[in-house]
Biotite code that builds the C-alpha atoms (Angstrom):
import biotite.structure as struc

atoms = struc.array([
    struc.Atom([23.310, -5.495, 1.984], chain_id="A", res_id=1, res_name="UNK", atom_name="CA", element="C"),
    struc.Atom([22.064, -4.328, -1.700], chain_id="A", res_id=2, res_name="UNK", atom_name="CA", element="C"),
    struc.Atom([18.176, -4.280, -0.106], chain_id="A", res_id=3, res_name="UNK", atom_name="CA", element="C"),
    struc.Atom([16.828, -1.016, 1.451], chain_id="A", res_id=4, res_name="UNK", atom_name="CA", element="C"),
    struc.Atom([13.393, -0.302, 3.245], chain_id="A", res_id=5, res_name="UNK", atom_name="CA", element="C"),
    struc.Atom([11.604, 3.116, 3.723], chain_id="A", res_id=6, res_name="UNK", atom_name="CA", element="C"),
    struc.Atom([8.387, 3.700, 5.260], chain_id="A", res_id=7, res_name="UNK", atom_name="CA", element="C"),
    struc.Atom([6.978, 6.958, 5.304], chain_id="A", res_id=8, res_name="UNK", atom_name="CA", element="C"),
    struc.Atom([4.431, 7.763, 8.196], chain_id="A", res_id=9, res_name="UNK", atom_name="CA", element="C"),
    struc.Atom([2.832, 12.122, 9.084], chain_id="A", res_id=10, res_name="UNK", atom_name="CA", element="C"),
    struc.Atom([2.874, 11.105, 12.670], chain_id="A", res_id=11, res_name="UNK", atom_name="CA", element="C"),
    struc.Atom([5.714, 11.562, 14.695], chain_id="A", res_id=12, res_name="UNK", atom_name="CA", element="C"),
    struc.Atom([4.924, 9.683, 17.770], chain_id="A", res_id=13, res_name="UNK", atom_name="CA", element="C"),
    struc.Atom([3.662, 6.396, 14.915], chain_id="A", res_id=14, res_name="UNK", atom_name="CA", element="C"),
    struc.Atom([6.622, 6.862, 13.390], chain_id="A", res_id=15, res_name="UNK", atom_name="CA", element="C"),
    struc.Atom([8.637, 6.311, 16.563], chain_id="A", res_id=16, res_name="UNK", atom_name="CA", element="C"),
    struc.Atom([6.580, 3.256, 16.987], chain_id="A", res_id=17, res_name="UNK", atom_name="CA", element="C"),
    struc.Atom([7.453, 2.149, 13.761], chain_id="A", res_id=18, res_name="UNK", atom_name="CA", element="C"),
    struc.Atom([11.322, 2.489, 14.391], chain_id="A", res_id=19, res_name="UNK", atom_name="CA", element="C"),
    struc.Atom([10.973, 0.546, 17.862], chain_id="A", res_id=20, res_name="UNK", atom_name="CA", element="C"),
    struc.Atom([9.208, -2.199, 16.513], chain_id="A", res_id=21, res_name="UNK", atom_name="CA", element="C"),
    struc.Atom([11.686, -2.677, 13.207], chain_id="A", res_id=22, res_name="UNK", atom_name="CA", element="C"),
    struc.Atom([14.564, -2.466, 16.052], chain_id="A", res_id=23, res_name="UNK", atom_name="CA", element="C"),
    struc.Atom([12.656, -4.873, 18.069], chain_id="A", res_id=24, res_name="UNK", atom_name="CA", element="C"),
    struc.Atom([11.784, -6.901, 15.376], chain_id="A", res_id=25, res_name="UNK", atom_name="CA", element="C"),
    struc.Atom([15.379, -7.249, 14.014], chain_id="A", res_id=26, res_name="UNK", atom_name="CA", element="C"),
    struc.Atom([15.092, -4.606, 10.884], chain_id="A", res_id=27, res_name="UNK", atom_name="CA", element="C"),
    struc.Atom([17.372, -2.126, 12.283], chain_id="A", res_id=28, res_name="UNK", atom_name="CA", element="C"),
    struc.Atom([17.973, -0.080, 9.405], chain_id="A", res_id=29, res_name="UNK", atom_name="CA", element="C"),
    struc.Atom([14.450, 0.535, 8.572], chain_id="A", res_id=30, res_name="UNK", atom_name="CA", element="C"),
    struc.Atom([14.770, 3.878, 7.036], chain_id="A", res_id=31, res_name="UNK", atom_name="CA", element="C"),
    struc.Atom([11.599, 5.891, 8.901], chain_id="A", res_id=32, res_name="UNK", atom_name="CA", element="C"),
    struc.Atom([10.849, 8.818, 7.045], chain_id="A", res_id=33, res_name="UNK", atom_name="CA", element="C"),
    struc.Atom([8.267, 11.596, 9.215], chain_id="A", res_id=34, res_name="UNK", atom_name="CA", element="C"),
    struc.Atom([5.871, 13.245, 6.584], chain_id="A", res_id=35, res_name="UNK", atom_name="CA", element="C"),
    struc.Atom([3.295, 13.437, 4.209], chain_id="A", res_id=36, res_name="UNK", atom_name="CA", element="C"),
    struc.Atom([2.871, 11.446, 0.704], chain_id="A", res_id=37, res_name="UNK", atom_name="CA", element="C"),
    struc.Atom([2.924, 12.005, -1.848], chain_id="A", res_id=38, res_name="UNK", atom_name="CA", element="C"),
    struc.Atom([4.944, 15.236, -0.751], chain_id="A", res_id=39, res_name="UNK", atom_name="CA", element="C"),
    struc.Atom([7.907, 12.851, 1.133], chain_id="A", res_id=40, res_name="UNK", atom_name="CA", element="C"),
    struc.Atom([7.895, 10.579, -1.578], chain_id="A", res_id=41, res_name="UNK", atom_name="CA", element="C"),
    struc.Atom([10.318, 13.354, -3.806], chain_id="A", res_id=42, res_name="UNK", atom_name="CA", element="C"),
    struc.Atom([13.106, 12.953, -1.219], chain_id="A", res_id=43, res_name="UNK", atom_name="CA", element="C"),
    struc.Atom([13.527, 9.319, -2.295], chain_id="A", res_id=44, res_name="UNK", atom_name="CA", element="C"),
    struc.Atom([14.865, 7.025, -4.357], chain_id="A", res_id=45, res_name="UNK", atom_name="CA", element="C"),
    struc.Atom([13.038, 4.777, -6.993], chain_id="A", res_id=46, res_name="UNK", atom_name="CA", element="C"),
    struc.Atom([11.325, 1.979, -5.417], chain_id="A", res_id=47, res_name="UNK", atom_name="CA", element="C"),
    struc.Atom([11.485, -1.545, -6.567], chain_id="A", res_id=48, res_name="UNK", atom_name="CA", element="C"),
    struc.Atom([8.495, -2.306, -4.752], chain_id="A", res_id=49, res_name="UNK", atom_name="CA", element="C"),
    struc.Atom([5.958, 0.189, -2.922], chain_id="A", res_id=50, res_name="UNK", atom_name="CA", element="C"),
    struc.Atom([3.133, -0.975, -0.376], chain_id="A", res_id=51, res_name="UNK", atom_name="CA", element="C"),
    struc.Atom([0.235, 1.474, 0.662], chain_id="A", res_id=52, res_name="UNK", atom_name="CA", element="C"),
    struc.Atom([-1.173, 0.463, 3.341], chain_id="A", res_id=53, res_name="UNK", atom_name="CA", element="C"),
    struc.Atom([-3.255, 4.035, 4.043], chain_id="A", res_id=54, res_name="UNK", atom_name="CA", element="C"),
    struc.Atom([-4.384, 6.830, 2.905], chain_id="A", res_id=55, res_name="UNK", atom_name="CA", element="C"),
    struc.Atom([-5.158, 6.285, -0.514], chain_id="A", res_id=56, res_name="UNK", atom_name="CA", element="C"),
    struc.Atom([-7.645, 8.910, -0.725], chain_id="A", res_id=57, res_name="UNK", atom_name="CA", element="C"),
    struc.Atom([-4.843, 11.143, -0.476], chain_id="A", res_id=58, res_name="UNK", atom_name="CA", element="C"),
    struc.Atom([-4.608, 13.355, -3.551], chain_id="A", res_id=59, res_name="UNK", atom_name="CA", element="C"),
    struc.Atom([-1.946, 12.106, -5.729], chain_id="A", res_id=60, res_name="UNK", atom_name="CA", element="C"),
    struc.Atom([-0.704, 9.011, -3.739], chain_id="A", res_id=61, res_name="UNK", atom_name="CA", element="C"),
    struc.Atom([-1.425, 6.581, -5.865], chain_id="A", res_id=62, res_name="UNK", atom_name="CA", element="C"),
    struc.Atom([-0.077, 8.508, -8.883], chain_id="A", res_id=63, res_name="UNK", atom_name="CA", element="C"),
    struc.Atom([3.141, 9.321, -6.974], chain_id="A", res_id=64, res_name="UNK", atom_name="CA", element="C"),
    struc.Atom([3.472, 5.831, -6.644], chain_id="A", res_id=65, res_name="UNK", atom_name="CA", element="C"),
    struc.Atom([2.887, 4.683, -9.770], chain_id="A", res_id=66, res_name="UNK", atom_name="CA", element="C"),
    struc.Atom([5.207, 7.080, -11.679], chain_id="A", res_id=67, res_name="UNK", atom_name="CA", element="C"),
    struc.Atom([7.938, 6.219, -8.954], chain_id="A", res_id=68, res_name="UNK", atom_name="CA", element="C"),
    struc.Atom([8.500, 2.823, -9.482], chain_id="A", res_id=69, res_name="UNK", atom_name="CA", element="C"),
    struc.Atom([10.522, 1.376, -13.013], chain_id="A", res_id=70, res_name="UNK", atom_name="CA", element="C"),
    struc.Atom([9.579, -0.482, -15.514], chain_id="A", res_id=71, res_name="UNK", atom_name="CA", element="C"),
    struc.Atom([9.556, -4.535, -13.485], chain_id="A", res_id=72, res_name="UNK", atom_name="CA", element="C"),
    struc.Atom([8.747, -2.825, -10.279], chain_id="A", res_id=73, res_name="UNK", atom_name="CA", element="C"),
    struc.Atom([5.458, -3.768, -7.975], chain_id="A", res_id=74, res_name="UNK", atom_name="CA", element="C"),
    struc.Atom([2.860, -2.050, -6.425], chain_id="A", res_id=75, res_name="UNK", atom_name="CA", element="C"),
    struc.Atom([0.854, -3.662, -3.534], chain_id="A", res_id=76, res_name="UNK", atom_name="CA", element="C"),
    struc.Atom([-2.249, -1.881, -1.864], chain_id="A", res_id=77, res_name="UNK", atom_name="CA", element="C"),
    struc.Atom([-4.144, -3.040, 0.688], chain_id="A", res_id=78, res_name="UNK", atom_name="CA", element="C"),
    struc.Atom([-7.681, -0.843, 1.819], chain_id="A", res_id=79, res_name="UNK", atom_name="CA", element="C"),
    struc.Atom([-10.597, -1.243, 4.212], chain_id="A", res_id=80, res_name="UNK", atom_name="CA", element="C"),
    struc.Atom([-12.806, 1.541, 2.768], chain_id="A", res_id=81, res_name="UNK", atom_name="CA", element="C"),
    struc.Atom([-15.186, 1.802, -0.297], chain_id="A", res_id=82, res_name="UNK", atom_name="CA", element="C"),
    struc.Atom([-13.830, 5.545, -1.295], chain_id="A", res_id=83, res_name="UNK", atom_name="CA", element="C"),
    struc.Atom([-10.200, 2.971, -1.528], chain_id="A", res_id=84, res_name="UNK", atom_name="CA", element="C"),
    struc.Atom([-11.915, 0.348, -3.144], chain_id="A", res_id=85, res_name="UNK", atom_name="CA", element="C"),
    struc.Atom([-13.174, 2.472, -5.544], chain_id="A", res_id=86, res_name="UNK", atom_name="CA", element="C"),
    struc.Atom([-9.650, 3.811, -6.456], chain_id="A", res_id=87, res_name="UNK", atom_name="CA", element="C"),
    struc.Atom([-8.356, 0.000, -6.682], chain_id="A", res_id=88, res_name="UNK", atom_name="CA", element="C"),
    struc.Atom([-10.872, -0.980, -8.774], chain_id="A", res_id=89, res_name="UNK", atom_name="CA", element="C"),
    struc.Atom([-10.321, 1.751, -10.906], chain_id="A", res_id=90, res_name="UNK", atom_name="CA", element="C"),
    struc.Atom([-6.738, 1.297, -11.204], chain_id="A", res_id=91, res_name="UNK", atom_name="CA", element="C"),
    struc.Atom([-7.173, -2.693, -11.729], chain_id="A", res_id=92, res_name="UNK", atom_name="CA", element="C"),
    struc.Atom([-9.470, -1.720, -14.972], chain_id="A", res_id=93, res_name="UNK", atom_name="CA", element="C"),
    struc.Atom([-7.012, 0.334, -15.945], chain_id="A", res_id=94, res_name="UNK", atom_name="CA", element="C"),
    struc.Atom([-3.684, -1.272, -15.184], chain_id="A", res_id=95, res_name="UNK", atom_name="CA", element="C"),
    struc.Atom([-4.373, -4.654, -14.589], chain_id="A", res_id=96, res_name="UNK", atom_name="CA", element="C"),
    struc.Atom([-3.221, -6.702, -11.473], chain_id="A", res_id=97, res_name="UNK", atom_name="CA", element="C"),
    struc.Atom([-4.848, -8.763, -9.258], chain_id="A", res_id=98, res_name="UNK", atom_name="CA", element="C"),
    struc.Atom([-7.515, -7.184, -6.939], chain_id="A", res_id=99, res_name="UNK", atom_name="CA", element="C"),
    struc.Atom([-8.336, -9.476, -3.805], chain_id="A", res_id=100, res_name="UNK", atom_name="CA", element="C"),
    struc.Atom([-10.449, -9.290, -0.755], chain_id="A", res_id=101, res_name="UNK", atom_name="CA", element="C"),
    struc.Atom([-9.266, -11.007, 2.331], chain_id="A", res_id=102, res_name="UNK", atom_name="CA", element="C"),
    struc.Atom([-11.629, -11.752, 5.506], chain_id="A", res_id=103, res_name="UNK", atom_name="CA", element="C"),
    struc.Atom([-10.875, -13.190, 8.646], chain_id="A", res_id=104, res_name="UNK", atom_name="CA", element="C"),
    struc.Atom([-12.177, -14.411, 11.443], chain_id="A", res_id=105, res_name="UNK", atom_name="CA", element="C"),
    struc.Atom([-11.856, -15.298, 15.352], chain_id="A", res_id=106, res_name="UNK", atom_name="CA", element="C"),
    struc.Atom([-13.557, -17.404, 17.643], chain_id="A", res_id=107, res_name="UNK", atom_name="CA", element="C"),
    struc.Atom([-14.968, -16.031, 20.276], chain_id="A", res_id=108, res_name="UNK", atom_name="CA", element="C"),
    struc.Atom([-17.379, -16.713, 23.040], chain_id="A", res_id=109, res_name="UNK", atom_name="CA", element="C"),
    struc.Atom([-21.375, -16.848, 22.516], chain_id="A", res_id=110, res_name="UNK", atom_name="CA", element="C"),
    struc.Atom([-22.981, -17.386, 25.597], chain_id="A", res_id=111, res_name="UNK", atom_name="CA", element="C"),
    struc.Atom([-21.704, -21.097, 26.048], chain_id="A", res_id=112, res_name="UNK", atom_name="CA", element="C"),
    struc.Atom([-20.563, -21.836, 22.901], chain_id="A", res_id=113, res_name="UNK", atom_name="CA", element="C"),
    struc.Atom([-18.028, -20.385, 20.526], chain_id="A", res_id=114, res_name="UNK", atom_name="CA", element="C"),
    struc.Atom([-18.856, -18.555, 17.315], chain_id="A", res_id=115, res_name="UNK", atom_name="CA", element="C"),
    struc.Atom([-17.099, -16.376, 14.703], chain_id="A", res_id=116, res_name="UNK", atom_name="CA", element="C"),
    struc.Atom([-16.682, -12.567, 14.883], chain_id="A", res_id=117, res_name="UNK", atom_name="CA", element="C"),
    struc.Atom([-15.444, -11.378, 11.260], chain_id="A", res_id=118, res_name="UNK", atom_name="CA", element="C"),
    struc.Atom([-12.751, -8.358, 10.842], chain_id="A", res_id=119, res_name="UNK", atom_name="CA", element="C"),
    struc.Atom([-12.906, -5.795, 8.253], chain_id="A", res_id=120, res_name="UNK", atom_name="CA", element="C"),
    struc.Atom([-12.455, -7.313, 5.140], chain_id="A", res_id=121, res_name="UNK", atom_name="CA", element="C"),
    struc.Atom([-8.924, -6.394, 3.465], chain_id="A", res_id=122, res_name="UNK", atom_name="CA", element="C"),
    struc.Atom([-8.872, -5.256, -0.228], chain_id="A", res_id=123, res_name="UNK", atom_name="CA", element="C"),
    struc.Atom([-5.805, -5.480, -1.933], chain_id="A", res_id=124, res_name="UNK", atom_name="CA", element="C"),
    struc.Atom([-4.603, -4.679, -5.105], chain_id="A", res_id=125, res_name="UNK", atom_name="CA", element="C"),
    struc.Atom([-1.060, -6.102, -6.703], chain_id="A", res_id=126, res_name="UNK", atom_name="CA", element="C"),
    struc.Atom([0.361, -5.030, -10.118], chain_id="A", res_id=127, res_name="UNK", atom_name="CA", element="C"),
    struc.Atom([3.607, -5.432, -11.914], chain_id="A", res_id=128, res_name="UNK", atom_name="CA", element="C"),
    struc.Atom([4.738, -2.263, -14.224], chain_id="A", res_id=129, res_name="UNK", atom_name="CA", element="C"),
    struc.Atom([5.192, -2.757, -17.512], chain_id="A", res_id=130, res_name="UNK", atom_name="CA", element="C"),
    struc.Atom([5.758, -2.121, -20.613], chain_id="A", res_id=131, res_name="UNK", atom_name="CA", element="C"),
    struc.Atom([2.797, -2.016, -23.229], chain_id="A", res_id=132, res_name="UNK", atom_name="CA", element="C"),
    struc.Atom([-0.834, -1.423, -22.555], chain_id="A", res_id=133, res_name="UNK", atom_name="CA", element="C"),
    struc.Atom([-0.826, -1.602, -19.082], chain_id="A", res_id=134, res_name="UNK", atom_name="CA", element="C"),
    struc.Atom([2.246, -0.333, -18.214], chain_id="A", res_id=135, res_name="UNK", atom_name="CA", element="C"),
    struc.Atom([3.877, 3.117, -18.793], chain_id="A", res_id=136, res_name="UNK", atom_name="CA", element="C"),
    struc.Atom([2.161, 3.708, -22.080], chain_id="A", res_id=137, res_name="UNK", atom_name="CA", element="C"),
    struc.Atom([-1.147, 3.581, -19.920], chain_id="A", res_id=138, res_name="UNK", atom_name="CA", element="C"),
    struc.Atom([-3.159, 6.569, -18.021], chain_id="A", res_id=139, res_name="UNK", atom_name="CA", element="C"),
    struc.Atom([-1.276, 6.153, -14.484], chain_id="A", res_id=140, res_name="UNK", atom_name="CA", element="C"),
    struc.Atom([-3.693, 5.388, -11.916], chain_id="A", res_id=141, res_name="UNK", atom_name="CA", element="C"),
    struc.Atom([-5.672, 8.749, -11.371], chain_id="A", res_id=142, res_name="UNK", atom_name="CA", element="C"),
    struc.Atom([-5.868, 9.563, -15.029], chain_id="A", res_id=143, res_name="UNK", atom_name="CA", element="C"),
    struc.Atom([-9.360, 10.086, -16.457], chain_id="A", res_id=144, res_name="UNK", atom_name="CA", element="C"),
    struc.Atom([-10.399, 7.120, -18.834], chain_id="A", res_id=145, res_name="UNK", atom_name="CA", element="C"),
])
């Protein structure tokens, strides 16, 4: 198969998880990667597609990711936290995309009766790179504006 997966995860006994799950799951050449990005991002090759789904305060993360990908490739991030939000929003003004927030719900008992109990709302930004004003020519996504 041409496709490839990597996920990159700093903790050893998650990233264990991880590879049980993608065996379990029926993704059994998930390639796991144990470390820290941006730092473990070097090791690899360019991404078509990148998804952060943590640590976006990170320094550098979101730049690393940026640069990685080639012209045509996609960035998705997803966030719970204002500091994140912040970044996304940022980025968005900068790059472009589509910047979302996602809520859900469950029922759940109230005394006798059944009522909603929200989640954390879900942030997520998705952009395309590419070429022109919002794509390589641009500040990446920590640049100053």
């Amino acid at each position: 198969p041409a496709c490839r997966a990597v996920t990159v995860e700093r903790d050893p006994v998650r990233a264990a998880r991880i590879a049980r799950n993608a065996d379990r799951l029926g993704v059994p050449a998930l390639d796991v990667v144990t470390g820290s990005a941006p730092a473990a991002l070097a090791q690899l090759p360019s991404p078509d597609a990148v998804f952060i789904g943590g640590g976006l305060t990170a320094p550098g993360l979101l730049d690393a990711c940026w640069n990685a990908l080639p012209e045509g490739g996609r960035l998705v991030a997803n966030t719970v936290t204002l500091e994140s939000e912040a970044l996304l929003a940022d980025a968005r003004r900068r790059l472009g995309g589509e910047l979302v927030r996602l809520s859900v719900a469950h029922a759940v008992p109230v005394g006798g009766f059944t009522g909603w109990r929200q989640a954390m709302p879900v942030t997520q930004w998705a952009v395309e790179k590419t070429s022109g004003p919002t794509g390589p020519d641009a500040a990446g996504p920590g640049a100053d504006a």
